[in-house]
C-alpha positions as CSV (number, residue, x, y, z in Angstrom):
1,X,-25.7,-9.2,-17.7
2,X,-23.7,-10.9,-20.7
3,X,-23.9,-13.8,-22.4
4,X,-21.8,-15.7,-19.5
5,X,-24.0,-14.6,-16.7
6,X,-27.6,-15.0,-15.7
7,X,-30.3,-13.4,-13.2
8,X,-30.6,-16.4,-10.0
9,X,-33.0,-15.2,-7.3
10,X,-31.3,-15.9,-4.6
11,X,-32.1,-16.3,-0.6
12,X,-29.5,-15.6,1.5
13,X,-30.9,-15.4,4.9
14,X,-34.3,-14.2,6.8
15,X,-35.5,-11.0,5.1
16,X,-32.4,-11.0,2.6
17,X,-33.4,-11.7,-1.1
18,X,-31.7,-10.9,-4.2
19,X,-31.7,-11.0,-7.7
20,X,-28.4,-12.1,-8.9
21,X,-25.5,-12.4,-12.0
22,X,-24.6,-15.8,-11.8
23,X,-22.5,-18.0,-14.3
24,X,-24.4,-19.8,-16.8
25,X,-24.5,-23.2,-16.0
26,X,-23.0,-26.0,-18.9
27,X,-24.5,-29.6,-19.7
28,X,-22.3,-32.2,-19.0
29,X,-22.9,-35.3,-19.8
30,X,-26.6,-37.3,-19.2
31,X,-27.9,-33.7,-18.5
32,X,-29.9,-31.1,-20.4
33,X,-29.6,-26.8,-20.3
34,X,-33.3,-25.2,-20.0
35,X,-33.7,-22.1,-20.6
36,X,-36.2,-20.8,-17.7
37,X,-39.3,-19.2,-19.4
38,X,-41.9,-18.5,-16.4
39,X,-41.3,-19.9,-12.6
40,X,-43.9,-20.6,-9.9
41,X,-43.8,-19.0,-6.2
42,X,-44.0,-21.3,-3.9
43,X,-45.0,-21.4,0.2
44,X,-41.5,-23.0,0.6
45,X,-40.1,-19.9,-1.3
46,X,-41.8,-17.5,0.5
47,X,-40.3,-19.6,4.0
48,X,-37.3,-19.1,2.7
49,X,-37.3,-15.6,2.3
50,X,-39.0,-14.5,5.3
51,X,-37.9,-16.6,7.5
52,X,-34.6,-18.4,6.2
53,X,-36.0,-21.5,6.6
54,X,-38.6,-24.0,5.6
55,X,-39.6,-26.3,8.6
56,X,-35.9,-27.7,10.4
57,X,-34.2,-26.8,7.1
58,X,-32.4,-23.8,7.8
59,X,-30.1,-22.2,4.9
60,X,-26.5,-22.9,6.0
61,X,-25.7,-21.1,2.1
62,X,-27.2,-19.1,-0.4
63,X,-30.0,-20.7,-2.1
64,X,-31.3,-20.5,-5.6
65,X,-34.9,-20.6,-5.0
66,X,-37.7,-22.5,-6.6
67,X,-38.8,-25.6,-8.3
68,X,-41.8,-25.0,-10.4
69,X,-40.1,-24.1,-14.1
70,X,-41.0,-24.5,-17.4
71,X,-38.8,-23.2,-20.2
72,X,-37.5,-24.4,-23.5
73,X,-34.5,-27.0,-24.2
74,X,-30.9,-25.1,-24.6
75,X,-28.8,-27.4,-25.6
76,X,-27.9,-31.2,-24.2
77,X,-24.4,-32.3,-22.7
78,X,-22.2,-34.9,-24.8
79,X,-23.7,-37.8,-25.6
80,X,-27.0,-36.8,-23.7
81,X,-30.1,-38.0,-25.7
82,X,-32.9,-34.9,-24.9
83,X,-35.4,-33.1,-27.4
84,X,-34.1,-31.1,-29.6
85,X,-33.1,-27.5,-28.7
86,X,-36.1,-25.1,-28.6
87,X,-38.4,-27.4,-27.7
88,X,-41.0,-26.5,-24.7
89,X,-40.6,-28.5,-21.2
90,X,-41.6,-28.8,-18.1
91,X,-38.8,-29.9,-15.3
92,X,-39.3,-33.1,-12.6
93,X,-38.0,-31.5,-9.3
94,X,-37.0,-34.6,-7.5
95,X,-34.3,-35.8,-7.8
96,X,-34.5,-39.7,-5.8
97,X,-31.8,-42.1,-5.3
98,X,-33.2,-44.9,-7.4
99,X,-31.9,-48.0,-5.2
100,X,-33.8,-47.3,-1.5
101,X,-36.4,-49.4,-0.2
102,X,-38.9,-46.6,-0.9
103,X,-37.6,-46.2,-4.0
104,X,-37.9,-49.8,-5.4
105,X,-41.4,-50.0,-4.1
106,X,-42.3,-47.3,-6.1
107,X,-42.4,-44.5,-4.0
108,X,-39.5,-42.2,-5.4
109,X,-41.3,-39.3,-3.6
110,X,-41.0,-40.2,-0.2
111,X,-37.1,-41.6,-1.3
112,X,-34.6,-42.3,1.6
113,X,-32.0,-40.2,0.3
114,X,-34.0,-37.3,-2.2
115,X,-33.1,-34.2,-3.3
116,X,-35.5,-31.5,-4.5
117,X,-34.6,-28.2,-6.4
118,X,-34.3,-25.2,-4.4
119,X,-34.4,-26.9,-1.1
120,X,-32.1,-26.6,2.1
121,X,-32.8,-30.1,3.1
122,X,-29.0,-31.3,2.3
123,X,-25.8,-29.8,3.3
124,X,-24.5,-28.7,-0.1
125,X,-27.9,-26.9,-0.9
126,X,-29.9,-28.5,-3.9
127,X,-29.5,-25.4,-5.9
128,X,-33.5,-24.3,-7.5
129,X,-34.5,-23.3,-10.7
130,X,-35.6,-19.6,-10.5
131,X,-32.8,-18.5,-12.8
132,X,-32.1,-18.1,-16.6
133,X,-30.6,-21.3,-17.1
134,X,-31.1,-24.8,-15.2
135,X,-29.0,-27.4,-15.3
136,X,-31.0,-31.1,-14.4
137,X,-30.4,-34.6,-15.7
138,X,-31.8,-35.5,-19.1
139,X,-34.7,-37.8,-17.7
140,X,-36.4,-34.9,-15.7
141,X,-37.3,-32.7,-18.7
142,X,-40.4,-33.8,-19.7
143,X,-41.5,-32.2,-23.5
144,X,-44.9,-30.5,-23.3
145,X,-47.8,-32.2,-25.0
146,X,-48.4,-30.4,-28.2
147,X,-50.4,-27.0,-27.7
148,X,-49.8,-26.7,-24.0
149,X,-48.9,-23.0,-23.3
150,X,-45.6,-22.5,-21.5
151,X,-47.8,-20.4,-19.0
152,X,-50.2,-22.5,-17.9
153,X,-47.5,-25.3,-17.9
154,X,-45.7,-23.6,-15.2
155,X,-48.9,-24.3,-13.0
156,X,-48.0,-28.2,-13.6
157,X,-45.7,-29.0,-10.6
158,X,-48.4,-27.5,-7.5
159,X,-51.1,-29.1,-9.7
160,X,-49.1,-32.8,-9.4
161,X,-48.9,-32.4,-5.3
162,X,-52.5,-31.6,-5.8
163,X,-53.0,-34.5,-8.0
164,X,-51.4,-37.0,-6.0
165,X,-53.3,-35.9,-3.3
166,X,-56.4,-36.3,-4.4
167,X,-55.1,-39.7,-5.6
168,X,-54.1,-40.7,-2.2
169,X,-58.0,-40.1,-1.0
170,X,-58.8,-43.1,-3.6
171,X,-62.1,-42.8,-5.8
172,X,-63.5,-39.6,-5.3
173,X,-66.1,-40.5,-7.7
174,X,-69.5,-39.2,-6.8
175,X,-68.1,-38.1,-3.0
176,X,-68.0,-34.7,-1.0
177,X,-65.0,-33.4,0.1
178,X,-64.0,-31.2,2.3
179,X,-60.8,-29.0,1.6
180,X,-59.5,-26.9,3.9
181,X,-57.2,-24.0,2.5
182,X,-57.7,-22.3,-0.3
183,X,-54.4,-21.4,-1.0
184,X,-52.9,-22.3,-4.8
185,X,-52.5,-25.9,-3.7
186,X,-55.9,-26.0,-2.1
187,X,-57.4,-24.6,-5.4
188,X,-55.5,-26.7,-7.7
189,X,-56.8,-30.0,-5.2
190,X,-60.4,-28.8,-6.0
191,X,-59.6,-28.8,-9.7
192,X,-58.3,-32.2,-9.3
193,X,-61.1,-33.1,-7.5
194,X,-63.3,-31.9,-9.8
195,X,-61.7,-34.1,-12.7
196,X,-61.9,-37.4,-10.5
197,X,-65.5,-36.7,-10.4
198,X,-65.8,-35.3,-6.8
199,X,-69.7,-34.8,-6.4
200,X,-69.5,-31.6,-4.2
201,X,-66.5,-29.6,-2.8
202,X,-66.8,-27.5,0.1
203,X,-63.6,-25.2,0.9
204,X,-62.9,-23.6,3.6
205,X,-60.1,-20.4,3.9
206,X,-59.6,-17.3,5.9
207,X,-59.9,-14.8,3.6
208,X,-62.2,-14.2,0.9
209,X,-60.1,-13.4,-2.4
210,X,-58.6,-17.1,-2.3
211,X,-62.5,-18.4,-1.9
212,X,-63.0,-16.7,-5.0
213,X,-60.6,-18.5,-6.7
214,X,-62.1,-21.8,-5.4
215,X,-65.7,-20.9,-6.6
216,X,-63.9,-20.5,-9.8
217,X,-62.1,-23.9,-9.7
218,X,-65.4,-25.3,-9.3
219,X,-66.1,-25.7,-5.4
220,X,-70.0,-25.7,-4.5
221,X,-69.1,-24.1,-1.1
222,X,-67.0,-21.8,-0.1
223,X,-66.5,-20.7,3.6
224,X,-64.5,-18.3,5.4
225,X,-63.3,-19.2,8.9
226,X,-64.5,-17.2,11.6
227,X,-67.9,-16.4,9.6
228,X,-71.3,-17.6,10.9
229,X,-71.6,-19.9,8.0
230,X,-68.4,-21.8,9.3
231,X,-70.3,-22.6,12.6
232,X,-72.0,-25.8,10.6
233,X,-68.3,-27.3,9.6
234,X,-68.4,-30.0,12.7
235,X,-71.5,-31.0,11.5
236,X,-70.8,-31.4,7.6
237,X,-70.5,-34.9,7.2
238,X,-67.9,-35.4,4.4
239,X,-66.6,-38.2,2.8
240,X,-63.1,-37.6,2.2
241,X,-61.4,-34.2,3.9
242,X,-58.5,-32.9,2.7
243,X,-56.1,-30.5,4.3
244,X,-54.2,-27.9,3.1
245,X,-53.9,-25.2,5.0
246,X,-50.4,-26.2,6.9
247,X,-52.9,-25.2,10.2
248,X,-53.6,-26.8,13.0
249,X,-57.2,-25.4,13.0
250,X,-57.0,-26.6,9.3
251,X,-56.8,-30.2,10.4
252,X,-58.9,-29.9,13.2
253,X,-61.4,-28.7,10.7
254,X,-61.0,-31.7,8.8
255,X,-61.3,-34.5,11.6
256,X,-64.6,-33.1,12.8
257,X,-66.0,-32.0,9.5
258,X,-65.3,-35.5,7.6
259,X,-68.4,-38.1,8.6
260,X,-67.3,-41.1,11.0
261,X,-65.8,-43.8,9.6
262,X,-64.4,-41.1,7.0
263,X,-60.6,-40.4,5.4
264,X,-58.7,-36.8,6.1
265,X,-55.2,-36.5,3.6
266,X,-53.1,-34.3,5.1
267,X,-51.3,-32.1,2.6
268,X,-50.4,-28.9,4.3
269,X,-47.1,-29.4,5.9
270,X,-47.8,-28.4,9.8
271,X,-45.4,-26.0,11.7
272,X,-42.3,-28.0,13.1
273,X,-42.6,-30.0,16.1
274,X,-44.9,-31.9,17.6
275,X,-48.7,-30.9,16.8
276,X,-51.6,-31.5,19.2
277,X,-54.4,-33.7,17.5
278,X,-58.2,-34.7,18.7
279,X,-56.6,-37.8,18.7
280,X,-59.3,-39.2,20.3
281,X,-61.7,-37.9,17.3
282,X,-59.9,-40.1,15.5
283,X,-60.2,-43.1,17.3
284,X,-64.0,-42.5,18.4
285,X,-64.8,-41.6,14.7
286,X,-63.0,-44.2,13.1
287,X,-61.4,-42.0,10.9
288,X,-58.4,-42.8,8.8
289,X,-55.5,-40.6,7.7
290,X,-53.6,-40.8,4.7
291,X,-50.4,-38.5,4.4
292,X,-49.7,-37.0,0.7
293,X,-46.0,-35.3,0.3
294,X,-45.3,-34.5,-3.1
295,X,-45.7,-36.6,-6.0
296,X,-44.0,-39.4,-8.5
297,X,-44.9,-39.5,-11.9
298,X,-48.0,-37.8,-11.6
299,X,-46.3,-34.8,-13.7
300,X,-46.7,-36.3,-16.8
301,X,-50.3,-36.9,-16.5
302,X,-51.2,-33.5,-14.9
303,X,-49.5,-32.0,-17.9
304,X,-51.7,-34.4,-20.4
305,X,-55.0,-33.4,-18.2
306,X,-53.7,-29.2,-18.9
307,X,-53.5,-30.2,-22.4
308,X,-56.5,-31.8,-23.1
309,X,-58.5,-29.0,-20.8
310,X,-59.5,-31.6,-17.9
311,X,-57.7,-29.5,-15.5
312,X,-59.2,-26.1,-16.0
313,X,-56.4,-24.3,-13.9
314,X,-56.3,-20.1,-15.4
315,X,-57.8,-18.8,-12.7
316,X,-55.3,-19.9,-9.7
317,X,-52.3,-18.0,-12.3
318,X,-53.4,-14.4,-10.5
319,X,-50.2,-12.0,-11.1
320,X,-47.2,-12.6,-13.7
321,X,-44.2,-10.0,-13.0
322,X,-40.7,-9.9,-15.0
323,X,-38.0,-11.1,-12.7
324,X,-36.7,-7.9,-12.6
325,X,-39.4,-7.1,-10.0
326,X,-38.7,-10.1,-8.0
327,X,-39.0,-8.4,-4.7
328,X,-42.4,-6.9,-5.9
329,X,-43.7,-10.7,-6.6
330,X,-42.7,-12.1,-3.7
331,X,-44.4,-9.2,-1.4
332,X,-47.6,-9.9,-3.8
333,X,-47.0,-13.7,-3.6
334,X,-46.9,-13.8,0.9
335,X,-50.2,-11.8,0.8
336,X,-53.4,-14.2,0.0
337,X,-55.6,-11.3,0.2
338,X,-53.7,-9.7,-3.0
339,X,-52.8,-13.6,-5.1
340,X,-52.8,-16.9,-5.5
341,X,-50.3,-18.2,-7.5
342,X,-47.6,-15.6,-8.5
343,X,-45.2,-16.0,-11.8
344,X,-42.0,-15.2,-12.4
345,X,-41.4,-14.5,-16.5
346,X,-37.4,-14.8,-17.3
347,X,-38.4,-14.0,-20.9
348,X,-37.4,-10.8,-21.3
349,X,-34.0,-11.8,-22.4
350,X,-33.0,-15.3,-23.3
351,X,-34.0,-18.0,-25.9
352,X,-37.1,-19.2,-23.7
């Protein structure tokens, strides 16, 4: 690699991912170079690779994967007004339309017409951010508050779906909720949780390593599926359930285990298709369901709560590989028995 090139982990089909030389990208005007420091491996990452597709969007073209990066400021396009080069950010993934109906009712995350980095959703690919240098317009690099650690910064974009989760269940405040999942999102919804003021958190997951990780988030309960202690989960009585497994059983879990009368948000992103659901559960229960996809602006706060140590998030960072053992992390990354939330660290060359 020279200074016109840089490593792009790249996803070119089911089972076929590499770690490519790429051009450097340049600022143009109204947008902002970031050098890549650390990036976050995602489930939709992991989709990509294994399967070449996340949900109905199939890659059509190779795809620069990933969307949660934090790095430093390179240098601005003409005329661009961004902090000053060298200075630590975190970067807004969506990219929204701005004049949509969901849009101008505040909703930017559930936009019309939306692109999000590293995502097969649109036909050219939204290209992702697990590379040495990212290219994104000026008002989606967001400076990090003062002594917030790159590292724990690249946690920032799972915690904000977490966050705006647990903002879509409403006051939390002296509740118990039921979370079902303990994957990185799952954890990083109990830390949220846990700074709303849930009362008690009870998690539920399939294996015990991620569990672990939620007793260290701060989750009262922690049960593994398919244990005796999971036989009492239809009779827990919850006040607020929130699912994040992507699983069926997951949601199941959650209609059942929430009290009647109470609220499941569903996180987890289902398999495609239509899903079966103890519909009549619902109904008989009285239960409402909120969905939660992404998240808005809630970025900026999660990375205030990081700062200011009200989102106690360390232990959901598990593994942190150099990028030249991409293949390595993402092996680690698909196994929930081995990790929770897997890094990538570009700094081995670079500015970041």
């Amino acid at each position: 690699m020279n200074s016109a090139t840089m490593r792009a982990v790249v996803a070119h089909g089911a089972g076929d991912l590499r770690l490519e030389e790429r051009p450097v990208p340049k600022p143009g005007p109204g947008e902002v170079a970031v050098d890549i420091r650390y990036g976050g491996i995602c489930g939709s990452d992991l989709h990509y690779w294994r399967h070449g597709a996340v949900g109905e969007f199939r890659l059509r073209e190779p795809l620069i994967l990933g969307h949660e990066v934090v790095g430093r400021v390179r240098e601005a396009g003409p005329g661009t007004q961004a902090p000053s080069p060298g200075t630590p950010v975190a970067v807004h993934p969506l990219a929204s339309c701005g004049t949509c109906r969901q849009c101008l009712a505040g909703r930017r995350n559930t936009c019309l017409d939306t692109g999000y980095l590293g995502s097969a959703a649109r036909n050219p690919h939204v290209q992702g951010g697990l590379a040495d240098v990212l290219v994104v317009p000026a008002e989606r690099v967001l400076p990090l508050p003062e002594g917030l650690d790159l590292r724990l910064a690249a946690v920032a974009e799972p915690a904000a779906v977490a966050w705006h989760a647990v903002r879509q269940a409403g006051d939390v405040r002296g509740k118990h909720v039921l979370v079902t999942g303990a994957g990185p999102i799952g954890c990083l919804v109990v830390a949220a949780l846990r700074a709303a003021g849930a009362a008690g958190i009870t998690v539920t997951d399939v294996h015990e390593a991620p569990l672990a990780v939620a007793r260290q988030m701060g989750a009262a309960s922690a049960v593994r599926v398919g244990t005796d202690a999971a036989d009492g989960l239809d009779e827990l009585t919850a006040d607020i359930a929130i699912e994040s497994s992507g699983n069926p059983a997951g949601l199941r879990t959650c209609v059942y285990g929430v009290d009647r009368g109470g609220l499941v948000v569903g996180l987890g992103l289902l398999p495609p298709g239509d899903t079966p659901v103890a519909a009549n559960a619902l109904i008989t229960r009285e239960l409402r369901f909120a969905g939660s996809f992404r998240f808005d602006d809630e970025l900026a706060e999660v990375l205030g709560a990081l700062a200011d140590g009200r989102l106690p998030v360390e232990p959901v960072v598990t593994s942190v590989l150099p990028v030249a053992h991409t293949k390595e992390a993402f092996e680690l990354a698909a196994d929930p028995a081995r990790s929770c939330k897997v890094l990538l660290d570009f700094g081995e060359t670079g500015t970041a």
